[in-house]
C-alpha positions in Angstrom: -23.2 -31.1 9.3 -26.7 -30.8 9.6 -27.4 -27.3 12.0 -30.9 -26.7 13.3 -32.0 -22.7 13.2 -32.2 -22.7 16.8 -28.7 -24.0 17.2 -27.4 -21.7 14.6 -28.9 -18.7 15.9 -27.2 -19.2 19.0 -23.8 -19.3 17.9 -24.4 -16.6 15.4 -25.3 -14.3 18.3 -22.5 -15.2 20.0 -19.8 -14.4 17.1 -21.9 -11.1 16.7 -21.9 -10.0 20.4 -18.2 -10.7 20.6 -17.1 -9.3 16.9 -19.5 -7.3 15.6 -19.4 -9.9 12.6 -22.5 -11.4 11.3 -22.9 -15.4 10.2 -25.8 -15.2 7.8 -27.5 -18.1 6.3 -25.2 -18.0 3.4 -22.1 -18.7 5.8 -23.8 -21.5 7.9 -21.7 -24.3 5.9 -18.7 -22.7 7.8 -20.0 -23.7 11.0 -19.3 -27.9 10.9 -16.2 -27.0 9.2 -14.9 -24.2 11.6 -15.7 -25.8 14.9 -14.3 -29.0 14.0 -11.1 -28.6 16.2 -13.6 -27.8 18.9 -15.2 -30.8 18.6 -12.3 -32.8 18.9 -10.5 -31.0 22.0 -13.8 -31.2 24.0 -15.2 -34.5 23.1 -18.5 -33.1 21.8 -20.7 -35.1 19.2 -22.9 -32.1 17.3 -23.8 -28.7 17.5 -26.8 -29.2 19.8 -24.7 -30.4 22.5 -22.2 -27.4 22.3 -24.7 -25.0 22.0 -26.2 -27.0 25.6 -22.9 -26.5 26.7 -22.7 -23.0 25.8 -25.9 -22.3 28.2 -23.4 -23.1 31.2 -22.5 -20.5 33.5 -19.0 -21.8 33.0 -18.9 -21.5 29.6 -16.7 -18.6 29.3 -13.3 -20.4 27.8 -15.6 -22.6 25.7 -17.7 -19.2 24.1 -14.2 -17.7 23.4 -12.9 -20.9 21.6 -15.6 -20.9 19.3 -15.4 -17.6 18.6 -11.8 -17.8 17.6 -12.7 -20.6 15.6 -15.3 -19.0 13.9 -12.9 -16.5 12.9 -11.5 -15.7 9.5 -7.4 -15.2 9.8 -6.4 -16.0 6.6 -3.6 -13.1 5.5 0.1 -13.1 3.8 2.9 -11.0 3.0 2.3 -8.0 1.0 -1.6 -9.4 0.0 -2.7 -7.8 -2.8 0.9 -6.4 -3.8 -0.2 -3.6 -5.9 -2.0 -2.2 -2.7 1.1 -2.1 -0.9 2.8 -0.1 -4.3 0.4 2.2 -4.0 1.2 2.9 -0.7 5.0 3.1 -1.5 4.6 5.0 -4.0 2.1 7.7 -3.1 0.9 7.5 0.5 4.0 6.9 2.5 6.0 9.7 -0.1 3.1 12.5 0.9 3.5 11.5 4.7 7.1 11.9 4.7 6.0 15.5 3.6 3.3 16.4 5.9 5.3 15.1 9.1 8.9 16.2 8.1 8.7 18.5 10.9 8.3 15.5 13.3 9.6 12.6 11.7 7.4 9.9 13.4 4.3 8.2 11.4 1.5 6.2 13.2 0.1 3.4 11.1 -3.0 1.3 12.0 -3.0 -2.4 10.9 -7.0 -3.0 11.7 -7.7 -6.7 11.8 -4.0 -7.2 11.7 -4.9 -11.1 11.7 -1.2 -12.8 12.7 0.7 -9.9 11.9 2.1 -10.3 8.3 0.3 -7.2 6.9 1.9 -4.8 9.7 5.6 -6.1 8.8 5.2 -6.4 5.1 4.3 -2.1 6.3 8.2 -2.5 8.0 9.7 -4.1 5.6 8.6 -1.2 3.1 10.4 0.8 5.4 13.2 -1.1 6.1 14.1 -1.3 2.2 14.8 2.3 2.1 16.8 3.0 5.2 18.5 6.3 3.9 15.2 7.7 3.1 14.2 7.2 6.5 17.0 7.5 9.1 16.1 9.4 11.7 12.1 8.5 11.9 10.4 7.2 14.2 7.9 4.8 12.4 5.5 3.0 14.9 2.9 0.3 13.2 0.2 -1.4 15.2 -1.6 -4.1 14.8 -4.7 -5.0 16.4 -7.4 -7.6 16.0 -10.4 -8.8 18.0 -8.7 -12.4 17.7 -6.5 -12.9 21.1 -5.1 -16.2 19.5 -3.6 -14.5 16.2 -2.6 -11.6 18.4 -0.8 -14.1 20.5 0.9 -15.3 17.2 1.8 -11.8 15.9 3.3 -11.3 19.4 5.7 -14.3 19.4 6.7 -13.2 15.7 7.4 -17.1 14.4 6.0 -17.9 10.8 6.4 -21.8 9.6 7.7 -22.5 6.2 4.8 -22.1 4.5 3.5 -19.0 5.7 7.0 -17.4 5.1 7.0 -18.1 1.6 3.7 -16.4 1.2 4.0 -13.4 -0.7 8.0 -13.1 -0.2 10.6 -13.7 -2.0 13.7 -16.0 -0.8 16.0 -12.6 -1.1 13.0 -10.7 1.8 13.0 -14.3 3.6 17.4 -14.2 4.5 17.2 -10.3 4.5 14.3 -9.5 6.8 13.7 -12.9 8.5 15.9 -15.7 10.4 15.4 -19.6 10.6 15.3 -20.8 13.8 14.4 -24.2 16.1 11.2 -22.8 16.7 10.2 -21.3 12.9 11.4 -17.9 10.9 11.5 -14.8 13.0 11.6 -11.2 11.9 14.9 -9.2 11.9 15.1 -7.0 15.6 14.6 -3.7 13.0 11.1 -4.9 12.0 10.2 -6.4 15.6 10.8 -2.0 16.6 8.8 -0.8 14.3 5.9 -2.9 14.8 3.5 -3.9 18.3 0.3 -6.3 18.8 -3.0 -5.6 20.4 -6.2 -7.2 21.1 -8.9 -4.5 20.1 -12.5 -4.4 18.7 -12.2 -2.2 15.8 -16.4 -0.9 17.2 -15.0 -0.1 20.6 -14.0 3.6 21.5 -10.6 3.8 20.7 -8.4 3.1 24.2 -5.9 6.0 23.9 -5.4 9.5 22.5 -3.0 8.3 19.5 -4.0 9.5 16.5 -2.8 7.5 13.1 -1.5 9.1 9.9 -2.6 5.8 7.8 -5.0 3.6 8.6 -5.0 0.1 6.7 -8.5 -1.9 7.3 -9.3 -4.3 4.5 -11.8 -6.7 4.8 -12.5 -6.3 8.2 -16.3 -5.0 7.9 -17.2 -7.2 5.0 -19.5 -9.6 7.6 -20.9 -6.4 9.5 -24.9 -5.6 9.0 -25.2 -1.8 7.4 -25.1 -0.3 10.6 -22.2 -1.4 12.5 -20.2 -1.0 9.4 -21.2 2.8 10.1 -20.2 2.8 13.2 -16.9 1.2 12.3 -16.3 4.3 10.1 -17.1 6.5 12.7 -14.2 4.9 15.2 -11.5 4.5 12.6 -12.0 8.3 12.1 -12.1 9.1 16.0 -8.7 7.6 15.3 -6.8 9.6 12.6 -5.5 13.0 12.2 -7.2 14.9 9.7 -5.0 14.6 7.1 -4.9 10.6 7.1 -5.4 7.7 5.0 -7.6 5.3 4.6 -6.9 2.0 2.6 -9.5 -0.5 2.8 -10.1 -3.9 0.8 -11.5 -4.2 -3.0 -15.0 -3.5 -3.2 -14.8 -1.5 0.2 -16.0 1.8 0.5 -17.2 4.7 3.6 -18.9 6.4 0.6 -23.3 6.6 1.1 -21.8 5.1 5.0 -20.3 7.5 6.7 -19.5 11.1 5.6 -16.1 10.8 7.8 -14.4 10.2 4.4 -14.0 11.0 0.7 -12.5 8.6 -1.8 -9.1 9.6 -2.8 -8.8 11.1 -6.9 -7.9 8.1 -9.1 -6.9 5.4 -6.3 -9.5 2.9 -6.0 -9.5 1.6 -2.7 -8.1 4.9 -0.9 -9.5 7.4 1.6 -9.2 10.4 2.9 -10.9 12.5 6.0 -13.7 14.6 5.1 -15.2 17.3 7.3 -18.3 19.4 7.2 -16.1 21.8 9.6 -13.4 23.7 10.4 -11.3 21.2 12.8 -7.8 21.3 13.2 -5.6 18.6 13.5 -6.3 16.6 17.0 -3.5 15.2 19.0 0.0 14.1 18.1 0.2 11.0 15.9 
């Protein structure tokens, strides 16, 4: 599809002021592509004639369709597996230290997508029930994506996205076929909930997380709102939190909220010029 720079400006604005992300020049191929299904429900030709539909006053439902179109949700169980070992095998151990006296952990699934990175988080749980009976464990996701919100909230994967990334003993243990798809067990559906959120808005309560997964969320941000995505992620963590973000990711030369954990690519930790103490119960 041929896009004019007018036309392309316009919708890249529009994906920027509603997600923070960018669509440079190098991403305009996505556009044709993307907005396809668009083009279909509404009966619209080209680009030109969207983006003169986009200049309505009454554009609202069509502006947020495109957007969500525009979006990338692609995600699967336990991606990037030897991410999710590192977390089983050093962050989750030294949180069950730190909050022994409280037994609850707060974990932040940032750009949760349709939810299968937040219960691959349960199911880690959930596969060592002795070691944590008696904690409360309380995983949210969030994304700025109402539609795979909407999709993490009704909890029903096809076929195909169930067998990515689990094997068929996790499908019959932590999952259940039904009319309408496969549905998480009721013990993963606790420990996890779904929320719209910009990840560069303030954050909307006083929780504080004790890990904070956000991988490849900022990789389409311009320099400076991927600083001020640092800043609200930490505005959102107790002191002594993680970080894990995607390959190639870092806060470092960003953001002096964090410190690259010793030996782990791909973890963080908070970092302070101060003598804070720890803010809020997580």
């Amino acid at each position: 599809m041929e896009v004019s720079p007018v036309s392309h400006r316009i919708i890249a604005d529009l994906l920027e002021s509603r997600t923070g992300q960018q669509l440079t020049e190098g991403r305009k191929w996505r556009i044709g592509t993307a907005l396809s299904g668009v083009f279909r429900r509404r009966g619209i030709s080209n680009l030109d004639q969207l983006v003169c539909l986009l200049a309505d006053s009454n554009s609202s439902g069509l502006a947020q369709e495109v957007v969500e179109a525009l979006l990338n949700n692609e995600t699967y169980f336990f991606r990037d597996r030897v991410m999710f070992d590192l977390l089983n095998s050093k962050v989750l151990p030294d949180l069950a230290v730190k909050r022994a006296g409280t037994k609850r952990i707060s974990i932040w699934s940032a750009g949760c997508s349709t939810g299968q990175e937040a219960l691959s988080l349960a199911m880690m749980i959930a596969d060592q029930p002795a070691f944590w009976k008696g904690w409360t464990i309380d995983i949210v996701g969030t994304d700025v994506s109402q539609k795979a919100v909407e999709t993490a909230q009704r909890g029903c994967y096809t076929q195909f996205e169930i067998q990515r990334g689990l094997s068929v003993n996790q499908m019959l243990t932590y999952f259940t076929e039904t009319p309408r798809g496969w549905e998480p067990a009721p013990n993963l559906r606790k420990m996890t909930r779904f929320k719209v959120r910009n990840i560069l808005e303030p954050a909307p309560t006083l929780q504080r997380f004790d890990l904070v997964l956000c991988r490849n969320v900022m990789l389409y941000f311009d320099e400076a709102k991927r600083a001020d995505a640092f800043d609200r992620v930490a505005e959102s963590m107790r002191d002594d939190a993680w970080l894990m973000l995607g390959a190639g990711e870092t806060p470092v030369g960003r953001t002096s909220s964090f410190k690259a954990a010793e030996g782990n690519q791909g973890l963080f930790i908070r970092s302070f010029t101060d003598d804070r103490s720890n803010r809020g119960a997580a």
